[in-house]
C-alpha positions, 0 to 999 in steps of 0.5 A, spaced: 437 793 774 440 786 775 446 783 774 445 779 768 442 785 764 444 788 758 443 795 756 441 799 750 448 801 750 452 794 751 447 792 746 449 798 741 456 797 743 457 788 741 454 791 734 459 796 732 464 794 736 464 787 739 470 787 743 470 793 745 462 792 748 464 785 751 470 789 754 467 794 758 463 788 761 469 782 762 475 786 761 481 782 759 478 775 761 477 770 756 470 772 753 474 778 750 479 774 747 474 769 744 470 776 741 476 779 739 478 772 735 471 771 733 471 778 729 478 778 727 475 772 724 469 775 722 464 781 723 458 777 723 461 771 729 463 776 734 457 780 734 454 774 735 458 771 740 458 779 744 450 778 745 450 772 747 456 774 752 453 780 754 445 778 754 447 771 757 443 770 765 448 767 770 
């Protein structure tokens, strides 16, 4: 599998728990804090930007 794959699981995880699937993969750097300010903000901004994290390629 590649580096820039997203599992079932990260997928499910950004769903029910945005910050909580975009940490398991970036731990503590920026892209959780953005997540979990975005969810605080709103549910619906932080399951979107924690797809966008997690399904991005590099």
């Amino acid at each position: 599998m590649r580096e820039g794959t997203a599992t079932f699981i990260d997928i499910l995880l950004a769903i029910l728990l945005p910050p909580l699937g975009v940490f398991l993969k970036y731990e503590c750097h920026a892209e959780f804090w953005i997540c979990l300010l975005l969810t605080l903000f709103g549910y619906l901004p932080g399951i979107i930007y924690a797809l966008y994290v997690l399904t991005q390629t590099n």
